[in-house]
N, C-alpha and C positions, 0 to 999 in steps of 0.2 A: 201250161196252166197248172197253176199247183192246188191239190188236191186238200183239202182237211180229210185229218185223220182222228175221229174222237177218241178222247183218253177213256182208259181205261184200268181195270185192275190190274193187268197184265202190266200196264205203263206204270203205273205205282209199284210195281215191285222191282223192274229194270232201273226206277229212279231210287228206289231206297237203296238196291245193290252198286249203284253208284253212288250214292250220300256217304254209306258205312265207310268206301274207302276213303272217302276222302277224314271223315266226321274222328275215326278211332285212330288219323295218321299211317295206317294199311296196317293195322297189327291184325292179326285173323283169330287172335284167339278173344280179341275183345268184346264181340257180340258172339258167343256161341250159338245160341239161338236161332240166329239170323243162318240157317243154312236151306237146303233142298227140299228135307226132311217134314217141315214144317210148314203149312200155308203163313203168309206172310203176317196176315190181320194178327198169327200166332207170337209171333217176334216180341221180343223183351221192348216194351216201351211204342207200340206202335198198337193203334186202338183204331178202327173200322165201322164205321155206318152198317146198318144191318140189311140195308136195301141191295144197295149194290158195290157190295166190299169195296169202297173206297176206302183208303188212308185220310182219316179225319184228324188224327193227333197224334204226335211226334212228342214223346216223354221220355228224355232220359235225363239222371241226374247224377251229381259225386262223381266222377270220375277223372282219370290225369292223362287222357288221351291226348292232348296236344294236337288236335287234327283244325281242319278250316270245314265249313258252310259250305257245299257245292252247288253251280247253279240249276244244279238237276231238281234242285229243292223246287224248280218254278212247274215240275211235272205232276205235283203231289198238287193238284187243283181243288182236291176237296180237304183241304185241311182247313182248318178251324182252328187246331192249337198247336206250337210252338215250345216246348219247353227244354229248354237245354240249359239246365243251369248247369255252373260249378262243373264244366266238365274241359274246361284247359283250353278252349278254340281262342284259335287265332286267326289270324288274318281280320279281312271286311269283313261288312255285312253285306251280303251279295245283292246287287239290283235286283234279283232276278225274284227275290222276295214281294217285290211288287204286284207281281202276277196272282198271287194266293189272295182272290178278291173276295175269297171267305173267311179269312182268316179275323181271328177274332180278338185272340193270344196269341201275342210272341211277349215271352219270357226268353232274356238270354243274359240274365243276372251274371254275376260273379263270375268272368273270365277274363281273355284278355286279348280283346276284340279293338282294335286303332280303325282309324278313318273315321269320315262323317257319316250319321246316316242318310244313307240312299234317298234322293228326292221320288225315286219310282213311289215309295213304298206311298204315297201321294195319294194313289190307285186302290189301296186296302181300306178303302171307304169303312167295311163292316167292323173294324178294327176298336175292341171295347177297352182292353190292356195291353200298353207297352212299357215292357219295363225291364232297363236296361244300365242297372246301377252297376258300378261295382264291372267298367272295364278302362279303357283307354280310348275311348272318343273322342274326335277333339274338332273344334269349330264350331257355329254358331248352332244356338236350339234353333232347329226353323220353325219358323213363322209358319209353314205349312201343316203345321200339326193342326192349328184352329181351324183346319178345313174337317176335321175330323169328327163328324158330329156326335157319331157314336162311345165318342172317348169319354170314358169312367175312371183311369188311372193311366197313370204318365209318372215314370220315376226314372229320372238320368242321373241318380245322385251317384255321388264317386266314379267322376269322369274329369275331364279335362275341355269341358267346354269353354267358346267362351263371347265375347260381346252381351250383346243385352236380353233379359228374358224377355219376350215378345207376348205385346199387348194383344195379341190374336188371340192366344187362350182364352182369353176373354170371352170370345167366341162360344166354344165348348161348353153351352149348359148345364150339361150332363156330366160334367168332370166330377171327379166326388175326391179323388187323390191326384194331389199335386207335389212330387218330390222332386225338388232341383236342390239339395244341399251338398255343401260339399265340393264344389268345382270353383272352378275360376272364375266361374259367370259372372260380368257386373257389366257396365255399361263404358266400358276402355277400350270398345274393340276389340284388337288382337292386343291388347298388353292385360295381362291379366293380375297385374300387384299395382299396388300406389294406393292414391286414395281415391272413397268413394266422390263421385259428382252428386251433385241435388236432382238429378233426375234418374239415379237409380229405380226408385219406389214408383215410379210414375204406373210400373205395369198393374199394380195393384189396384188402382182405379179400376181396371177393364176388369175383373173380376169380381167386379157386382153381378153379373151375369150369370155368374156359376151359382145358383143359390141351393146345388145339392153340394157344395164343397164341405170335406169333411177334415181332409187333411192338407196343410200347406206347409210344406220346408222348403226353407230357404237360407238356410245356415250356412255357413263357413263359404260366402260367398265375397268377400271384399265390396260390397254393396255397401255403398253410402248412403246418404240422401237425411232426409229432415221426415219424423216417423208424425203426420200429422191427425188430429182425431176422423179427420175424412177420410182417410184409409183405411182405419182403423175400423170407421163406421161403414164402411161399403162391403166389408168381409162377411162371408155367409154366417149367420147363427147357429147356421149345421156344425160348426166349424170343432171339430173334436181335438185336433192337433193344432197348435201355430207355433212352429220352430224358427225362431228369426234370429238365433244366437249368433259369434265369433263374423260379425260383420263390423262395418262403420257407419252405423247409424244412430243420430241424434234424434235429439230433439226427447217429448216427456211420455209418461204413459198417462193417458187419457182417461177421465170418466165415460167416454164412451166406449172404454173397451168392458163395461160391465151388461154390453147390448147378447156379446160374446157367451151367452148362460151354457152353451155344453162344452164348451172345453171343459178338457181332464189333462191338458200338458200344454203351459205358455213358457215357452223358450225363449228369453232377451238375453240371455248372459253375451256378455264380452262385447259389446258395443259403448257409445258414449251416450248413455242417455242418462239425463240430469232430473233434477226434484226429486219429488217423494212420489213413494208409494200411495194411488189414488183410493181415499176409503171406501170406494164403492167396487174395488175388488172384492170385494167382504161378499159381494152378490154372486160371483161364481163357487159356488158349491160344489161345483160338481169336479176341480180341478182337482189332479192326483198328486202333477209337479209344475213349481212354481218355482223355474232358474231365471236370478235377475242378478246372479253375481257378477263381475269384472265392468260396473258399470259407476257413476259420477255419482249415485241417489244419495238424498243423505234428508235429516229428520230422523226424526223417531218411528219406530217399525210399530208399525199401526195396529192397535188392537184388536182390531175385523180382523186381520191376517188369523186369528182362531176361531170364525165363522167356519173358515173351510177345515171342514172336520173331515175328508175325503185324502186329506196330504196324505205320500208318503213319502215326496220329496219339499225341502224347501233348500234354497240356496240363494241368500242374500251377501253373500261373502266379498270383500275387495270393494267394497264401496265407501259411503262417508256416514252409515246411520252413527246414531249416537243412543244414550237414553239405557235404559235396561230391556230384556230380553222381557216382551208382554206375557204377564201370566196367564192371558188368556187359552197361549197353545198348548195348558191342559185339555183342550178341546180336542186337539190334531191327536186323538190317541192310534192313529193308525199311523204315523209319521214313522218310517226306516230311517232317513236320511237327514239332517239338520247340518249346514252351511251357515255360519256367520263371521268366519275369521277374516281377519284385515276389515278391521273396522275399529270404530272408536267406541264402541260401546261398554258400561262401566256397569257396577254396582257388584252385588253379589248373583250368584247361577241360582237363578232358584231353585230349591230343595225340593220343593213339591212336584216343580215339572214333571219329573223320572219317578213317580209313584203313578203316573197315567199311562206312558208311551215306551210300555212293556217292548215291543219289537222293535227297539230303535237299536237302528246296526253301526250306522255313522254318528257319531259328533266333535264336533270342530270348531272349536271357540276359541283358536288362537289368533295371535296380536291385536290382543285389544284390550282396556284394562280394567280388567271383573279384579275383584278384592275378594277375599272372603277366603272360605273353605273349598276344599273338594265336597261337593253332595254326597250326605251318606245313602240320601237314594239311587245311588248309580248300583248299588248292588243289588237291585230290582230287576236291573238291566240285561234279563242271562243271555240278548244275544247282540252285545255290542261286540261289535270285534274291533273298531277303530275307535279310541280317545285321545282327540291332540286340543291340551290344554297350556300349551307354550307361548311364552313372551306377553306372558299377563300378569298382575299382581299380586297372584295366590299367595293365600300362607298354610299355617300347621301341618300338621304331617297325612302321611298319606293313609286314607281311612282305612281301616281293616274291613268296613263294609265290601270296597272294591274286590273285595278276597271271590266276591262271588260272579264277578264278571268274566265266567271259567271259558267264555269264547274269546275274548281279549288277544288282538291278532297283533294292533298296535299301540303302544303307552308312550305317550309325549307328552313331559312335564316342563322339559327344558326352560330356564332363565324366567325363573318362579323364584318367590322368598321361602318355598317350602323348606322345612325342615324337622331334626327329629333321625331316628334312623333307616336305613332304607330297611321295609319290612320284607321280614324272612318270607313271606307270605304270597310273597310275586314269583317267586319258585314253582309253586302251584300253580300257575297259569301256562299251564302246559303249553296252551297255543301260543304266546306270545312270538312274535319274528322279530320286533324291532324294541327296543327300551331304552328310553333317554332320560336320564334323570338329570341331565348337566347343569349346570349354572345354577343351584338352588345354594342351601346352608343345612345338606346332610352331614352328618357326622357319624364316629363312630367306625365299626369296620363294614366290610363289602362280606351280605349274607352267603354263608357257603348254599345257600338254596339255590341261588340262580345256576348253578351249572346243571339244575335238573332242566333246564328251558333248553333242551333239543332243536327247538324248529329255531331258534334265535340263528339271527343272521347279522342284527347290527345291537349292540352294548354300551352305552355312552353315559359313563358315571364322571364324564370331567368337572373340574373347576366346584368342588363340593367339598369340606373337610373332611373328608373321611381318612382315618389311619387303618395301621398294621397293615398287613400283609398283602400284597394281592397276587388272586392264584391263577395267574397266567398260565401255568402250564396245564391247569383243568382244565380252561377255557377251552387252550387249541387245541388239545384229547378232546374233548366234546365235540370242536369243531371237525378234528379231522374221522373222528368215530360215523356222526351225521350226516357231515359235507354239507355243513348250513350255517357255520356262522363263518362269516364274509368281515365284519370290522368288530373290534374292541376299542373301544376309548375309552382310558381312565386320564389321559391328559388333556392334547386339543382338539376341537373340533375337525372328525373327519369326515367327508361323504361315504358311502356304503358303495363300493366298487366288486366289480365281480371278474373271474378270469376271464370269461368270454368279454368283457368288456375290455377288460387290458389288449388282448389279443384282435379284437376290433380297432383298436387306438392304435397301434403297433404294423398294421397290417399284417398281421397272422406271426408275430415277431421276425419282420422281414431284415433281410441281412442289411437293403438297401437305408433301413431306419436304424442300424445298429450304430450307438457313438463308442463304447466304449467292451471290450473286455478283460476278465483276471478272472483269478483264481476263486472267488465267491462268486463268478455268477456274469452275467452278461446286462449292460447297460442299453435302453431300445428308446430313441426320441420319438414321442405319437401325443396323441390330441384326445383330451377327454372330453367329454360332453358338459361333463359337470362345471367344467373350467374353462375360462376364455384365453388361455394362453397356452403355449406347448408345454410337456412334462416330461420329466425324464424317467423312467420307469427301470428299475433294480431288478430283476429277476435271478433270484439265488440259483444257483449249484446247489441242490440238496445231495447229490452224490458224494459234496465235499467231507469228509471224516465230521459230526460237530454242528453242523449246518443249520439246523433247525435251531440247537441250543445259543447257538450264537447269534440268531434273530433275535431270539428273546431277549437272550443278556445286551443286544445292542440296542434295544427297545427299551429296556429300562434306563441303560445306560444315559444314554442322549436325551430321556426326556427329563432328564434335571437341565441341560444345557440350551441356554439360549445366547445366540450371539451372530450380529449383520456378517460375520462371514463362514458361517452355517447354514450350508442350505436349509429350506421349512421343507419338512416333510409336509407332502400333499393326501396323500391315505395311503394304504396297503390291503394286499388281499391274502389271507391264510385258507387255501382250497385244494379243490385238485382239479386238475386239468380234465379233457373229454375223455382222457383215455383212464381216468382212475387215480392218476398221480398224484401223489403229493405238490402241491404251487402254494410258493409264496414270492411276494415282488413288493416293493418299496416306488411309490411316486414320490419324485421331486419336480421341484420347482426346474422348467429347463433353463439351464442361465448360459449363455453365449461365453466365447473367451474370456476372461475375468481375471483383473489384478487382486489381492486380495489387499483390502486395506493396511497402509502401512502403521508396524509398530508406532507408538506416541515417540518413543527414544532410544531407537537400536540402530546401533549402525555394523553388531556385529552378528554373521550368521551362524548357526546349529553347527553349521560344520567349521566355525571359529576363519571364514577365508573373509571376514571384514566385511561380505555382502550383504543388503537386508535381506528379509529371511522373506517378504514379499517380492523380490525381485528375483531371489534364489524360487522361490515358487512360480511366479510368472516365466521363467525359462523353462521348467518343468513343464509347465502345460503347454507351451511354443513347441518344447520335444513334443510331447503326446501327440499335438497336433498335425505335425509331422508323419509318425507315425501312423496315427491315426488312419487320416486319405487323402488325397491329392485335392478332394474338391473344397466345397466353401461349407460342409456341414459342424454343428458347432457343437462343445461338449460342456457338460456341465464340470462345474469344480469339485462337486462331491465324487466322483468319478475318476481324476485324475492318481492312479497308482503312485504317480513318482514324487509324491508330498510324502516324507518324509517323518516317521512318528516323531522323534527329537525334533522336526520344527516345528510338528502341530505345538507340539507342547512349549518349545519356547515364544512360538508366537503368542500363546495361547494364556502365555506366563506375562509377556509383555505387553498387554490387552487385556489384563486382569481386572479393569475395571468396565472392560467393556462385558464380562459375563455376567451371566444372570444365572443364578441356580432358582430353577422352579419349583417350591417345596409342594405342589398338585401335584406336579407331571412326574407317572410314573410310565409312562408305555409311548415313546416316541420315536421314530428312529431316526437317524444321519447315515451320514455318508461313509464313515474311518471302515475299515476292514477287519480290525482285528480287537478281540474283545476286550483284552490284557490292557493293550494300550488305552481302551474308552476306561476300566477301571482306574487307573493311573489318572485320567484325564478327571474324572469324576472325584478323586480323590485329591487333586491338586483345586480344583474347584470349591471343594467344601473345605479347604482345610483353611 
């Protein structure tokens, strides 16, 4: 006959000294604390009832212990709280969690915890918060949670669930936060991409019930469905958060989401929902942010949107408004953030706006087409640090007002009719990291001020008439002094690429991605992010005698040259590597085996044996190939050593109408190896 033994404090400290090994992965110095020396209730993170020294809460946080949950954890009977965040565990979450029928809190946020949860935990009736974001969970929310009366908050967000959120919540009166964003959750079952069905949203009916709900996310969930005013209208009033962004849900936004009066955050961005903005938005006051970008709306942005004088976000961006920017958000003077690019909206920026909404940090009014000026009241602005005013119709030159936007992190003018000279005065904007002034009608020469911009990382003065000189070699002394600037562009448009990202592309410059080497440097085939096609990636030998200097000179060299059997430089990066070093590397275009187009009327070759000089080059790269490896990997042509400088240039003489001298392009580079000869080449070009 087996006997009961009642627990005790005695049992609570046999079960903690079983939990530690398992919980810190058996390291002994992890809890020091936790020794002989000390009564237990004393122990770092373990807190004690005052009646009868039970273990009531278990708190430990931050930590990279890498340990699992033991089921000794079901010995600890008077616990009430759970907290383990952020502290590495792995494995499940153990059944035996079930048994803590006081428990009130389990937190066990930010780890990386797989499996389902435990049906026991069924049993944790008392149970007020779970929450359990931010691990590797994976399978359906259960439906057994609605059993849970006492539940106040439920957050599984950043997991890997998946099937349908379950109408039982509904159940739960008492919910007040409801966080499922972020997972795979929708109504597919076990598949968790494609597109939403129409009965996604259904569960949101059943949550008429929770009329304490305060929070609801449901974001970045692949959730379909048709967003009707009935669900809309059945949502509690309490309701402070509703996040329903980066989903697939139609349908319009509703005059009855103004029943809605305490939100302070309505999240729609990135879904498809269609019409306009309903004017009786205008009746939530009390809302902070209002994301409705990556959606179909379109009309004129409605002048109530200045009622809510409480913004300090708005983001209407990527949609179809049209119309001008309403004067009324002089009202928003609390507004940080303003979103309206990729839209159709016209006229001039009003001037006055930015004499109210002193602490605006963001604004972003590109592709769309405002006319007019830059605002001289942006020099109001002392803590914008982001202005992207690109691929709009601006004119005159850039205000000197701007001088005072001394937090200015990023300046994007790009393929604007500005122009005028670029003012010396952007020197001064010590913060700046990125400055694009391309595609305008600057003229003039390039101010020697900007080489004070230390934190600059990317520089993009293309396609602008500007002459004299350009001081390339301050630049990459700047850069290399800093270790902060990453791209120059005074010719084509490049993206801003960084070493650790070459060396990601590359797989850490594996030998198994190497197509080509020589004497300047080693060739690596790898995949950018920024690009949808493989690239070939140049990484110099700076050992080589010259090396640095001869980037440059091949940079200037090349970018007067343009012609279809040149490869396009893709970008480059001037840095150092992790260890301190000096790196620079060239992307190209990766191009598979390659004939190069044949002369218009040569039948005789460089080396005068009667061959075309495409055919003498096609045997060329069949050798390298050769040599190269055995297997099917491909190399590019700018790459191949055994081309010949005498053929570049008589090919290059007999396709003289196929080149192009770029009188912009001064900083691009190619493929050739040696300097002398791109000067010659550059010299037969212009001549």
């Amino acid at each position: 006959m087996a006997v009961h033994v009642p627990l005790s404090s005695e049992t609570d400290k046999i079960a903690l000294l079983a939990l530690t090994d398992k919980l810190t992965n058996g390291d002994p110095h992890a809890l020091p604390s936790w020794n002989q020396s000390l009564h237990f209730c004393a122990w770092e993170g373990v807190t004690c009832n005052n009646r009868q020294m039970r273990v009531s809460a278990l708190q430990l946080q931050n930590q990279d212990w890498g340990g699992t949950l033991a089921s000794s954890l079901e010995n600890l009977t008077s616990l009430r709280v759970i907290n383990l965040t952020n502290i590495n565990l792995h494995g499940e979450i153990p059944r035996e969690v079930g048994h803590l029928k006081r428990l009130q809190i389990l937190d066990l946020r930010t780890n990386n915890l797989r499996g389902k949860v435990p049906m026991e935990m069924i049993n944790c009736s008392s149970l007020e918060v779970i929450i359990l974001q931010y691990n590797n969970l994976t399978g359906k929310v259960p439906s057994w949670f609605g059993s849970l009366m006492q539940l106040t908050r439920l957050s599984l967000a950043y997991n890997s669930f998946v099937g349908s959120i379950p109408p039982s919540l509904g159940n739960v009166s008492s919910l007040e936060k409801l966080i499922l964003g972020r997972n795979h959750t929708s109504n597919f079952g076990s598949n968790r991409f494609g597109s939403g069905r129409a009965d996604d949203l259904d569960f949101l009916s059943s949550l008429e019930n929770c009329t304490q709900l305060q929070v609801l996310g449901i974001d970045n969930n692949y959730l379909g469905g048709l967003l009707t005013e009935d669900l809309i209208a059945n949502l509690s009033n309490s309701l402070v958060l509703l996040s329903m962004g980066s989903n697939q849900i139609s349908g319009r936004i509703f005059e009855g989401i103004r029943k809605l009066i305490n939100l302070q955050l309505l999240g729609m961005e990135n879904n498809s929902l269609e019409g306009t903005i309903p004017h009786l938005i205008g009746k939530l006051k009390n809302l902070v942010q209002l994301t409705l970008g990556g959606n179909k709306l379109f009309g004129n942005i409605p002048l109530v949107v200045g009622n809510l004088n409480m913004l300090s976000k708005l983001d209407l961006s990527s949609n179809k408004f049209e119309g001008f920017i309403p004067f009324t958000l002089v009202n928003c003077t609390k507004m940080e953030r303003f979103f309206a690019h990729d839209n159709n909206l016209s006229g001039n920026i009003p001037n006055q706006l930015f004499g109210y909404q002193r602490g605006l940090i963001e604004l972003s009014l590109d592709s769309n087409s405002f006319t007019g000026p830059i605002p001289s009241n942006l020099c109001k602005l002392n803590h914008l640090c982001i202005l992207h005013l690109q691929d709009n119709k601006l004119i005159g030159e850039i205000p000197m007002e701007l001088s005072g936007c001394s937090a200015l992190t990023e300046l994007i003018l790009e393929r604007n009719s500005f122009h005028g000279n670029i003012p010396s005065f952007l020197g001064s904007l010590l913060s700046l990291e990125i400055l694009d002034l391309s595609s305008n009608n600057f003229s003039n020469t390039i101010p020697h001020e900007l080489v004070n911009l230390t934190l600059l990382s990317s520089l993009n003065l293309s396609f602008n008439h500007l002459s004299g000189e350009v001081p390339v070699e301050e630049y990459l002394k700047t850069s290399q002094q800093y270790h902060s600037l990453e791209t120059i562009i005074f010719a084509y448009g490049y993206v801003k690429v960084f070493y650790g990202e070459l060396q990601q592309a590359t797989y850490g410059f594996s030998s198994s991605n190497l197509v080509g080497t020589g004497s300047s440097g080693f060739v690596y085939r790898g995949t950018l992010v920024h690009f949808k096609r493989p690239v070939a990636v140049k990484v110099l030998n700076l050992q080589r005698r010259g090396a640095s200097k001869s980037f440059v000179a091949e940079c200037r060299a090349l970018g007067k040259i343009m012609h279809r059997n040149l490869l396009s430089i893709l970008t480059y990066c001037s840095s150092v590597d992790y260890k301190g070093n000096d790196f620079k590397a060239i992307a190209f275009d990766f191009v598979t085996f390659h004939i190069l187009e044949p002369p218009p009327s040569s039948s005789v070759s460089p080396s005068g044996h009667g061959v075309p000089f495409y055919h003498a080059h096609h045997a060329a790269v069949n050798r390298g190939r050769e040599r190269q490896n055995d297997g099917q990997r491909s190399c590019p042509v700018a790459v191949e050593p055994w081309c010949t400088a005498a053929a570049l240039i008589c090919y290059l003489h007999h396709c003289l109408c196929d080149v192009v001298v770029s009188q912009r392009s001064c900083f691009v580079v190619a493929g050739s190896e040696d300097t002398t000869i791109l000067k010659l080449l550059l010299f037969h070009c212009q001549a």
